[in-house]
C-alpha positions in Angstrom: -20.0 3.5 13.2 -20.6 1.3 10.3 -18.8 -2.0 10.9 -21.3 -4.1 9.9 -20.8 -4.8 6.0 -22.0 -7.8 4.5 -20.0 -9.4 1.5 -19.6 -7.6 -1.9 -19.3 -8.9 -5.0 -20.1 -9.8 -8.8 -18.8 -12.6 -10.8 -15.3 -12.1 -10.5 -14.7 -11.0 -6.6 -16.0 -11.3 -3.7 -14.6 -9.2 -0.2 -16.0 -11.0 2.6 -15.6 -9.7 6.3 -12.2 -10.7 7.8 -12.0 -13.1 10.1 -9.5 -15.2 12.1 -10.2 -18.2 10.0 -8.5 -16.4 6.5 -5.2 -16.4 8.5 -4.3 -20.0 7.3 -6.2 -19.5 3.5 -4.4 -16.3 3.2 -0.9 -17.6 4.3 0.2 -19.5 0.9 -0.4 -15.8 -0.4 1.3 -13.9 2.0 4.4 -16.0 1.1 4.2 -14.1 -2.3 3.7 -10.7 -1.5 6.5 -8.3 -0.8 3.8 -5.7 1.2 6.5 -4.0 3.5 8.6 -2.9 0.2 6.7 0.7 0.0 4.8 0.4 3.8 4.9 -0.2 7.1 3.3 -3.9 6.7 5.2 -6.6 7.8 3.6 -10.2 6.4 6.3 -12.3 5.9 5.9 -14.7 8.7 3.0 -16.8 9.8 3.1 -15.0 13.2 3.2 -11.2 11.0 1.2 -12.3 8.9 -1.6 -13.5 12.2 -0.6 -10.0 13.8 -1.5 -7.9 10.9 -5.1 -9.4 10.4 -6.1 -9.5 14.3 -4.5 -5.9 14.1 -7.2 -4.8 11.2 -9.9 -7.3 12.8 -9.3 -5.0 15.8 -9.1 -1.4 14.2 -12.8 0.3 15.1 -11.8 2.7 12.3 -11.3 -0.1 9.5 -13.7 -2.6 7.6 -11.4 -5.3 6.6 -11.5 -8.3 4.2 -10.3 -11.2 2.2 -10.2 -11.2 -1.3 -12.0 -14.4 -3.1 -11.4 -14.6 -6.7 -15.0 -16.2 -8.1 -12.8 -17.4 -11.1 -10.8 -20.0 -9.4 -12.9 -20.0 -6.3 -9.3 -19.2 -3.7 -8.9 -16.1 -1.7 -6.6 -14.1 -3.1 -5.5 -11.1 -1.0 -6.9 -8.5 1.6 -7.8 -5.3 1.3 -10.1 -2.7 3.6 -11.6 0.0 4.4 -9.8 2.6 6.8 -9.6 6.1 8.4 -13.2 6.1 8.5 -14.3 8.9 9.7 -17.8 9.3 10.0 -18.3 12.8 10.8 -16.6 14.0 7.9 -17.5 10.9 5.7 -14.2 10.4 4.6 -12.7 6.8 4.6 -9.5 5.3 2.6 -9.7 2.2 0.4 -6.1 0.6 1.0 -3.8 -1.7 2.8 -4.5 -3.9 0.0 -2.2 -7.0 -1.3 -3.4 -9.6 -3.8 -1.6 -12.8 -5.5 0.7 -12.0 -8.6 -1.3 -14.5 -10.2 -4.1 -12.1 -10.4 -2.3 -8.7 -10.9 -3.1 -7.5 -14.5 -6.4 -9.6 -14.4 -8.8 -7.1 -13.3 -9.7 -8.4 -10.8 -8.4 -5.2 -8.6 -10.5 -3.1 -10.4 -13.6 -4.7 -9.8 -13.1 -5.0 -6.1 -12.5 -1.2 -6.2 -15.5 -0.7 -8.1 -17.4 -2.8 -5.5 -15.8 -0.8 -2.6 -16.1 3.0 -4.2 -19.7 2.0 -4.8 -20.5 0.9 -1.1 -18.7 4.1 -0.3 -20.4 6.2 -1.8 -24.1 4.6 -2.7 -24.8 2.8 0.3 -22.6 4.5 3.3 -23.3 7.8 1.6 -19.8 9.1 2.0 -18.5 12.0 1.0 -15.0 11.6 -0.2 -13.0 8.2 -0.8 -8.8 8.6 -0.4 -5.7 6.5 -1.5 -2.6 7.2 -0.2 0.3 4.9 -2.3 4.0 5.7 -1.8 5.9 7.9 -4.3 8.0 5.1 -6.0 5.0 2.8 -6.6 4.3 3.4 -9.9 2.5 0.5 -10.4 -0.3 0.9 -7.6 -0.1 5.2 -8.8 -1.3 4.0 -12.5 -3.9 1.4 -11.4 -5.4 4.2 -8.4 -5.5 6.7 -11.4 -7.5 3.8 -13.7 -10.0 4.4 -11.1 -10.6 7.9 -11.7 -9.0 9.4 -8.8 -7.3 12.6 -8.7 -3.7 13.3 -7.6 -4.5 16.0 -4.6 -0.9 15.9 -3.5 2.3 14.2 -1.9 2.7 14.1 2.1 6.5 13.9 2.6 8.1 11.3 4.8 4.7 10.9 6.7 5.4 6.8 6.6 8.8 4.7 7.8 8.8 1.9 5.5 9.8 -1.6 7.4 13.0 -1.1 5.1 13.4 2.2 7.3 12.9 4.1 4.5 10.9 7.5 4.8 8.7 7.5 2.2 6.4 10.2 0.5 3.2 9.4 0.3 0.6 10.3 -2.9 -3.0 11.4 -1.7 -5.7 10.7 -4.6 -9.4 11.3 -3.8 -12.5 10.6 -5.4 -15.8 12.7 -4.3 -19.0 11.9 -4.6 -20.6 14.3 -7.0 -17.5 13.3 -9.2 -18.6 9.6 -8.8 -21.2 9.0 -11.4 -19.0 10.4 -13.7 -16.0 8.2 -13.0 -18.4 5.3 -12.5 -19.0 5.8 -16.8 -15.9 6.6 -17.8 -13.7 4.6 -15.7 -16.0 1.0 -15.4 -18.7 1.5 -18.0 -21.8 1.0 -16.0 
């Protein structure tokens, strides 16, 4: 298993490990974010919000963390790595929810950048996935500014907390495609 990931970053992010402690700094946040509109995620409370990180703290298949936005110096969201599966080298990049305020900034797309590059440069993975519900077009354009490729739709594989069965959009990213993407998608 490889749970042990140090921080990441460059001048405008940095993903540390979560911990208990970003409970509290990542509540004023939570407040803001409607995460259980297209999944399964409820944050809305203190108490959801506590559950949902001690869940992913928990998770042996999942390397989450808090979002810390170098340009104001505040955490900003979470996000984390899931599904891993080692024997296949396959993980997800997801669960991820980060202030309005910093929507649009790029500051999404540089954490992704740090986290496809850890993926696939340092862990050596094969394959990195995304799986974003049908309706959100928003997340679907900002996955496919990353380079990923639509692979397909899973119907009704999720109950949204709104009880709504939603269809879920699979985009991958392999590795021999990844210094490719890592050109035309970052400019490195």
């Amino acid at each position: 298993m490889i749970h042990n990931v140090d921080n990441l970053k460059d001048n405008v992010v940095q993903l540390i490990p979560l911990k208990e402690k970003h409970i509290d700094l990542l509540w004023p946040i939570a407040q803001q974010i409607d995460v259980h509109k297209y999944g399964s995620n409820d944050i809305s409370t203190l108490k959801k919000l506590t559950n949902y990180i001690h869940t992913a703290i928990e998770d042996k298949n999942s390397i989450p963390f808090a979002v810390f936005d170098m340009r104001t110096s505040a955490y900003v969201g979470s996000t984390r790595f899931g599904n891993i599966d080692d024997k296949n080298k396959v993980l997800h990049i997801g669960w991820t929810w980060i202030s309005p305020k910093t929507q649009g900034t790029g500051l999404n797309h540089k954490m992704k950048y740090l986290m496809l590059t850890y993926a696939f440069e340092n862990l050596n993975f094969n394959k990195v996935e995304f799986r974003i519900d049908e309706r959100n077009i928003k997340s679907r354009k900002a996955v496919e500014k990353l380079g990923a490729s639509l692979e397909g739709i899973l119907r009704q594989n999720v109950i949204t907390k709104n009880n709504i069965k939603r269809n879920s959009c699979c985009y991958g990213i392999l590795k021999e495609e990844w210094a490719i993407i890592k050109q035309q998608f970052f400019n490195t």
